[in-house]
Backbone bond lengths (Angstrom), bond angles and torsions (degrees), N, CA, C in turn:
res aa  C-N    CA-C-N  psi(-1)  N-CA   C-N-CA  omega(-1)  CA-C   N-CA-C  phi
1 X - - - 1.432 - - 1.513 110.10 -
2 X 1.489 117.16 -35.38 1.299 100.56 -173.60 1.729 99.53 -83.75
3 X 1.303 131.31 27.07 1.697 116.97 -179.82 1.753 80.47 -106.11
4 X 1.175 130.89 -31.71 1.428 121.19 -171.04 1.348 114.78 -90.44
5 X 1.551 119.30 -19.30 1.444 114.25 179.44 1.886 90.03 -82.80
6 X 1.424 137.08 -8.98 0.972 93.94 174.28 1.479 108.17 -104.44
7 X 1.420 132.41 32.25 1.350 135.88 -176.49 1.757 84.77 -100.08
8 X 1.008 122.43 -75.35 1.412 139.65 165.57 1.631 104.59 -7.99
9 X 1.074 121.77 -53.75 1.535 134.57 173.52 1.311 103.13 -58.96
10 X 1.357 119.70 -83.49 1.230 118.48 -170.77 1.327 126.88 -46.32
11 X 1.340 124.87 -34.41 2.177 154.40 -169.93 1.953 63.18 -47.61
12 X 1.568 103.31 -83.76 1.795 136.88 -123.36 1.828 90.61 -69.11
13 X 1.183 103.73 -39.57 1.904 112.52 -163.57 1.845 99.84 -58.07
14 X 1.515 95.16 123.11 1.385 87.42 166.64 1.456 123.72 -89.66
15 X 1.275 112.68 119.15 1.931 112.55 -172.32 1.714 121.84 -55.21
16 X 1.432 83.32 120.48 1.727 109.35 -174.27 1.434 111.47 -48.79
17 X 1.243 133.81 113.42 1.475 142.66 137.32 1.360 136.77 -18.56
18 X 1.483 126.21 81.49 1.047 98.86 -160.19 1.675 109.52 -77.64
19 X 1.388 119.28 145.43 1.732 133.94 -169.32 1.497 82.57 -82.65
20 X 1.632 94.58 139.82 1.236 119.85 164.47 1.119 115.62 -121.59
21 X 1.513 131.34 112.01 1.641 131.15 160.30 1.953 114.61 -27.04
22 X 1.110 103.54 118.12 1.732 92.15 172.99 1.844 111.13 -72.69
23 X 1.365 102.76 158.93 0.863 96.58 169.61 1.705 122.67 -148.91
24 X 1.548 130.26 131.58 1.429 113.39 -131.11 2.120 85.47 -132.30
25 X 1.770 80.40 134.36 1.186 72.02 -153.76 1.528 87.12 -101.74
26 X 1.292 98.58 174.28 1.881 101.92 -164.45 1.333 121.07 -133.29
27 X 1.597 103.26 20.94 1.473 120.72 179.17 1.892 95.79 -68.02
28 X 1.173 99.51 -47.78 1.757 84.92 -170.89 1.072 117.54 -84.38
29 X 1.264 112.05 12.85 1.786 110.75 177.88 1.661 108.42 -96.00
30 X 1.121 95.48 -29.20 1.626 106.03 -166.88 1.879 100.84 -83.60
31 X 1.187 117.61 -20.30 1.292 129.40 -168.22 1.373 105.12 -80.54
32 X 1.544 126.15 -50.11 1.299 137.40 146.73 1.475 136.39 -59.74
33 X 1.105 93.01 4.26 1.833 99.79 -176.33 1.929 85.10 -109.38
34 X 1.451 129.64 -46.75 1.071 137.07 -177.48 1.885 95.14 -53.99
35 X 1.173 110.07 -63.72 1.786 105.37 -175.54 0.992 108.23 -31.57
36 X 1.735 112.25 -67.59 1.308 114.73 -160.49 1.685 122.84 -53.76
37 X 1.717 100.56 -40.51 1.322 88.20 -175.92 1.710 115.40 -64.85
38 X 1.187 101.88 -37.14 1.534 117.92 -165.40 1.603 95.67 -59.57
39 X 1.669 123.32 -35.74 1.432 104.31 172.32 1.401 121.46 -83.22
40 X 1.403 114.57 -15.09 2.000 117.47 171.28 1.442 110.07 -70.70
41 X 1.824 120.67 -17.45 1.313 106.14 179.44 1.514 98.11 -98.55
42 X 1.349 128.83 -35.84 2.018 105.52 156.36 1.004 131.18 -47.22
43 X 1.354 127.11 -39.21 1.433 120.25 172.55 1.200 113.32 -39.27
44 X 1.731 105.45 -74.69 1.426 130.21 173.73 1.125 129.01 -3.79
45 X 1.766 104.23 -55.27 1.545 109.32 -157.43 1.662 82.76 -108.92
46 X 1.866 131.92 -18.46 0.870 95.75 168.24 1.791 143.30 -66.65
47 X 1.718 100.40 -13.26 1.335 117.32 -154.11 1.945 97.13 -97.73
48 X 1.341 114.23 20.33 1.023 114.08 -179.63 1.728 102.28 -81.29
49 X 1.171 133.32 175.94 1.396 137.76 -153.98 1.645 83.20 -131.46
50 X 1.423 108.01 124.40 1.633 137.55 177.27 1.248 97.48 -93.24
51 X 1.583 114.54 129.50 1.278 121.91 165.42 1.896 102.86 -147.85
52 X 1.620 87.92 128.41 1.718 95.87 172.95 1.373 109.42 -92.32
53 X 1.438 136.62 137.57 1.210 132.99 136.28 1.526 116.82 -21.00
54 X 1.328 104.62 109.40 1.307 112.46 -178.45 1.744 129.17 -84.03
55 X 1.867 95.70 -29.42 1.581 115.03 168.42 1.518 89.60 72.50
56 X 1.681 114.83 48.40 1.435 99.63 150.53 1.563 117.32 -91.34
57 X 1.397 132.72 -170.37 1.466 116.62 -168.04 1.321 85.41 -95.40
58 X 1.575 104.81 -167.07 1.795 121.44 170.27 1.458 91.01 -60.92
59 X 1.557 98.68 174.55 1.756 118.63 155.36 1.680 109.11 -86.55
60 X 0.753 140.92 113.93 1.516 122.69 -154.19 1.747 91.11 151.31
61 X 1.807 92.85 -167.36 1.596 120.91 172.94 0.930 126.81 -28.87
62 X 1.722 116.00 -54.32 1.278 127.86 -144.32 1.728 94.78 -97.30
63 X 1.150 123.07 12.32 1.895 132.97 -166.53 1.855 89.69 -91.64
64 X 1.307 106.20 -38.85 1.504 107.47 -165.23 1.774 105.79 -80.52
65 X 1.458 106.03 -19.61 1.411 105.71 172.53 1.215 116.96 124.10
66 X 1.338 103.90 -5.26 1.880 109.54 -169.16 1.054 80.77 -70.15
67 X 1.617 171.59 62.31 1.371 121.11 156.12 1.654 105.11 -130.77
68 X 1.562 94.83 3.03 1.720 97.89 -173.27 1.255 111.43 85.34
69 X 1.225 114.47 11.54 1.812 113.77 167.67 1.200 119.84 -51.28
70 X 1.577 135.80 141.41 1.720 137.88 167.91 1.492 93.29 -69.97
71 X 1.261 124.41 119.48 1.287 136.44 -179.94 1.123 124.82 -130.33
72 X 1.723 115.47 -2.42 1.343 131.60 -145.29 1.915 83.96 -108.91
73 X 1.071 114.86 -23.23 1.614 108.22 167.28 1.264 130.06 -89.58
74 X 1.314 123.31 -2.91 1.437 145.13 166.09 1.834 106.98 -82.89
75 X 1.606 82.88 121.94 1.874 117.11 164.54 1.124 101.89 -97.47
76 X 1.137 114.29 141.73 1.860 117.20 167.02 1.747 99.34 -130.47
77 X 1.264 124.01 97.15 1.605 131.28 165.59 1.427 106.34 -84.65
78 X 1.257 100.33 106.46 1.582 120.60 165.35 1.671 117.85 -84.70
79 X 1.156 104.38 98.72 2.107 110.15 -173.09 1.366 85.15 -66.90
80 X 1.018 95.40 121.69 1.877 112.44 145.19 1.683 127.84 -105.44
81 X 1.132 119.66 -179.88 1.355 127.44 164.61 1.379 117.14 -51.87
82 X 1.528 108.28 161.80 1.729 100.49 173.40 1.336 126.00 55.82
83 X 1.227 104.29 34.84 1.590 117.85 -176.86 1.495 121.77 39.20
84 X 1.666 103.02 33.86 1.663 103.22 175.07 1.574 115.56 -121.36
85 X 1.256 91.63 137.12 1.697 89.76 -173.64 1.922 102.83 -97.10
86 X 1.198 122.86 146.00 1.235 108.85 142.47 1.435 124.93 -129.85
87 X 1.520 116.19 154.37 1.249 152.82 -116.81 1.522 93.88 -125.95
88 X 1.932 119.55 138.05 1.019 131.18 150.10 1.383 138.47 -166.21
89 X 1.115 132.59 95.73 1.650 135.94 -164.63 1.504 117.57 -79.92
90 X 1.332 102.66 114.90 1.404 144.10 -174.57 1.417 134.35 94.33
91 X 1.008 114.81 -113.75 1.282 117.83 153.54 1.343 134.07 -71.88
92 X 1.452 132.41 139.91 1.442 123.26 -175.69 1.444 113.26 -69.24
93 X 1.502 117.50 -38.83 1.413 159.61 -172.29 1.785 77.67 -60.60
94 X 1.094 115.95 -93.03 1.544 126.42 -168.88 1.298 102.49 -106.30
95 X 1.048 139.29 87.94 1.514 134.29 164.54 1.893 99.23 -97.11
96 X 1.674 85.75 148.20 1.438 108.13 168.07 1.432 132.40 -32.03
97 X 1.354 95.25 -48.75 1.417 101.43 175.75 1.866 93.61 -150.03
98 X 1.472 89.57 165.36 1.686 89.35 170.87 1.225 132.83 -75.36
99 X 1.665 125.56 145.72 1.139 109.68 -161.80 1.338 126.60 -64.70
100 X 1.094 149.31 166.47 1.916 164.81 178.16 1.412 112.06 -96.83
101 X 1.138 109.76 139.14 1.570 115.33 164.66 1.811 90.81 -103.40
102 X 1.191 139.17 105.94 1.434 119.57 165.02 1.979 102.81 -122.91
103 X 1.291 99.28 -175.77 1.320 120.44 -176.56 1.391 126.36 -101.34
104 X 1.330 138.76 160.34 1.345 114.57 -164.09 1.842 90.46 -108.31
105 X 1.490 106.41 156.36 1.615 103.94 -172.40 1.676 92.84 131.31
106 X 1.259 90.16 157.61 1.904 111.27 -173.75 1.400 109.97 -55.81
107 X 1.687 129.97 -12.95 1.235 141.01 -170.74 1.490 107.03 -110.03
108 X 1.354 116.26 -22.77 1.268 108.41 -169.31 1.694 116.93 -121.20
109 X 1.269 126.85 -52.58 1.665 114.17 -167.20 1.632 94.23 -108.50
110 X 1.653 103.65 -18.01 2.006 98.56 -172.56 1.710 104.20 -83.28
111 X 1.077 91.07 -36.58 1.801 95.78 179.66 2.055 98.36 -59.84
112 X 0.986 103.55 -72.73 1.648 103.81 -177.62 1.506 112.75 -38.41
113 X 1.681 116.21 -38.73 1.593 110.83 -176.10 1.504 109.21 -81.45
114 X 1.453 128.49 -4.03 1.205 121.92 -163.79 1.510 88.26 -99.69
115 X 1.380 128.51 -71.45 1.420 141.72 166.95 1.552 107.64 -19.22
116 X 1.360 104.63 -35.41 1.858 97.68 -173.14 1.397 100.75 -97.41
117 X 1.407 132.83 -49.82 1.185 117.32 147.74 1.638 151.24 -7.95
118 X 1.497 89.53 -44.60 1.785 108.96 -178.42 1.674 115.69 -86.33
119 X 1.681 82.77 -37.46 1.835 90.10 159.79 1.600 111.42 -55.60
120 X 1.270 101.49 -75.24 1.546 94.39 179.12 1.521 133.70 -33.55
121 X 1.415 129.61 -59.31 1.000 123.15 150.75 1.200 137.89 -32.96
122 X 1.540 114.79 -49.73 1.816 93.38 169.32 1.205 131.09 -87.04
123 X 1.906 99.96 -0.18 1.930 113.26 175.88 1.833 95.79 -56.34
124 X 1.826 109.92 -60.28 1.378 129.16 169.99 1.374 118.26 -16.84
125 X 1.763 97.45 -84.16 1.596 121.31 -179.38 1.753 96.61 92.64
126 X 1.543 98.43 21.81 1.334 82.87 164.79 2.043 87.14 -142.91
127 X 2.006 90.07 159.14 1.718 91.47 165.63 1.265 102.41 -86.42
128 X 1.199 139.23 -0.97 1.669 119.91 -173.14 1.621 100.41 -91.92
129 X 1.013 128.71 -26.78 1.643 126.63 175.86 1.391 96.63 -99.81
130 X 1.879 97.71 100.19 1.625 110.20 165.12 1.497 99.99 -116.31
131 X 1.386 117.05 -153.56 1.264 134.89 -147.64 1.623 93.19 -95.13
132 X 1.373 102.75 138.52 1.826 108.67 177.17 1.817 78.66 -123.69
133 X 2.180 83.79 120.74 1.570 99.80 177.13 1.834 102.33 -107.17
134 X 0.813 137.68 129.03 1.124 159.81 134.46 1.919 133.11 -39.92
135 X 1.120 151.79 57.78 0.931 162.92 -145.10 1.460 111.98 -98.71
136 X 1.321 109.37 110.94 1.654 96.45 172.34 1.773 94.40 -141.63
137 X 1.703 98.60 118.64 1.438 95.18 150.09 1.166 169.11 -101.97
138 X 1.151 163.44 96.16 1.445 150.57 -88.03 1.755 105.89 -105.51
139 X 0.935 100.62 171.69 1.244 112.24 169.62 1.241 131.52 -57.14
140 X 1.017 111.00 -31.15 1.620 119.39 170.75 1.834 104.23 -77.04
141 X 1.075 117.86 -26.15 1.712 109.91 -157.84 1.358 107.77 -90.50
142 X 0.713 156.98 126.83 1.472 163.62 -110.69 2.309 107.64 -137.00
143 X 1.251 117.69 171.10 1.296 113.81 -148.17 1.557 98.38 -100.57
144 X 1.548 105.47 4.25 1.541 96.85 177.59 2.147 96.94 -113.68
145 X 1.248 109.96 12.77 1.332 118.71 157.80 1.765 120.19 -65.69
146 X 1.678 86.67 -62.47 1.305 108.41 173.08 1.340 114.29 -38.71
147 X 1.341 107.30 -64.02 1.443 116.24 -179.12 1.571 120.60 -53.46
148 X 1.167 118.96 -49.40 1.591 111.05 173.63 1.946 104.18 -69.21
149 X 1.188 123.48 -21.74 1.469 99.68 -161.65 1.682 91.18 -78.18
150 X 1.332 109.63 -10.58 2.086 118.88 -176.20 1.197 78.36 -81.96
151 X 1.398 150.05 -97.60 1.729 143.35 179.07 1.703 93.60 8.92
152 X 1.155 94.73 -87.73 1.736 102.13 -153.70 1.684 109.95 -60.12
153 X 1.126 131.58 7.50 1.129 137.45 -173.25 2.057 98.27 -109.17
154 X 1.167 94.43 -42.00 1.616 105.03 175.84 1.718 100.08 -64.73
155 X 1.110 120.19 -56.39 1.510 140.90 -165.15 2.007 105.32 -64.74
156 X 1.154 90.51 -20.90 1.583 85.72 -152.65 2.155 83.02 -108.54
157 X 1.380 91.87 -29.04 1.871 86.44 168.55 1.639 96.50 101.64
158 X 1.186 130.22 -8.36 1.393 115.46 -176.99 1.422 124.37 -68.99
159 X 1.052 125.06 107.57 1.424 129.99 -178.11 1.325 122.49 -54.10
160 X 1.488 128.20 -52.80 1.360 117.26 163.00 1.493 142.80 -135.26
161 X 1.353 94.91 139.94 1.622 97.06 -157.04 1.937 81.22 -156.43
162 X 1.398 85.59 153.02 1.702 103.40 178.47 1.785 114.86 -111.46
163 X 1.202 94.04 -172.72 2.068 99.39 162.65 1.258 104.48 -145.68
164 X 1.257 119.67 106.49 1.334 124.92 155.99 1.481 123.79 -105.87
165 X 1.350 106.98 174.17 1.404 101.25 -164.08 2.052 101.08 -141.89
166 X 1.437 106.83 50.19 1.478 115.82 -162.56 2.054 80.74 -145.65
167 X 2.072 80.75 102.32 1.557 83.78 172.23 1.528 105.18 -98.28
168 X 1.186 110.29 163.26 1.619 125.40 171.53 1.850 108.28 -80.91
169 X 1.146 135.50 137.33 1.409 143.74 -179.20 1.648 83.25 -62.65
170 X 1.365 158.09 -62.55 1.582 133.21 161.88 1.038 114.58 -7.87
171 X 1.462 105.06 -75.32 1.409 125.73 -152.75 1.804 102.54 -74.40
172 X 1.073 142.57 -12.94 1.406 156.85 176.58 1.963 86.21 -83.35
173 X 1.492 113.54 -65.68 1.239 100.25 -174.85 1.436 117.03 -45.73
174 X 1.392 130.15 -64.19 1.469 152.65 -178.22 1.461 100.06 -42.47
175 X 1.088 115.60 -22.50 1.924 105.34 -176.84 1.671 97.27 -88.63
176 X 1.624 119.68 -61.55 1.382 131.15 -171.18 1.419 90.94 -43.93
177 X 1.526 135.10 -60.25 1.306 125.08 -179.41 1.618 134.03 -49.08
178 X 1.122 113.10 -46.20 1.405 146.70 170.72 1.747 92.52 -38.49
């Protein structure tokens, strides 16, 4: 009896499991924790705000011209109302020519920036010294102004030119007139 009670045992016994400790592996955690940071520090440094030296003068003396500044390559487009910009190269004090009331379009502010442009360059004698345009729009001129005079700046190829928004008491006069 005891050779059959232990057959009897074994038939009925349900076979033991052997337990396994888990074990968790952490290669892919660490691989994704590495992405992430590595993409929060691109963002980061991408979302920082780019600014070039522009080589405008002080606010001061040297604005009126005493200071020997190259000024003779500087446009200043003043947006006005009514979709008209007006136009003036160099100095306000002494500008190149007198200022323009013109229009924006292939006849009106792109034709004038290309023409003043071309002057510049062969005054230069070089293509890397082109025209530094200047953009300021007023209060009256509205955000789809802005946007085409950025058009015509893309269109016309001039590389640098800014937007500011710091008028000169001239340049306040020259609009009220306008």
């Amino acid at each position: 009896m005891d050779e059959s009670n232990k057959n009897f045992k074994l038939i009925n016994a349900k076979p033991r499991c052997k337990k396994l400790k888990p074990k968790i592996d952490l290669a892919a955690m660490v691989s994704v924790s590495f992405l992430l940071i590595i993409f929060f520090m691109v963002t980061k440094e991408l979302s920082k705000p780019r600014m070039i030296d522009f080589g405008l003068p002080e606010s001061g003396g040297c604005y009126t011209g005493g200071c020997g500044g190259n000024f003779d390559r500087r446009i200043t487009l003043l947006l006005d109302d009514d979709n008209k910009v007006i136009s003036y190269w160099g100095l306000l004090e002494m500008p190149n020519e007198q200022p323009k009331k013109l229009d924006y379009g292939s006849n009106g502010i792109r034709k004038e920036l290309i023409r003043i442009d071309k002057i510049i360059q062969n005054r230069t004698g070089s293509n890397d010294r082109r025209a530094i345009v200047i953009i300021k729009p007023s209060k009256k001129s509205n955000y789809g102004n802005l946007v085409d005079i950025l058009d015509e700046m893309a269109i016309t190829n001039i590389p640098t030119y800014a937007v500011i928004n710091d008028f000169t008491p001239d340049e306040m006069k020259l609009l009220a007139s306008k």
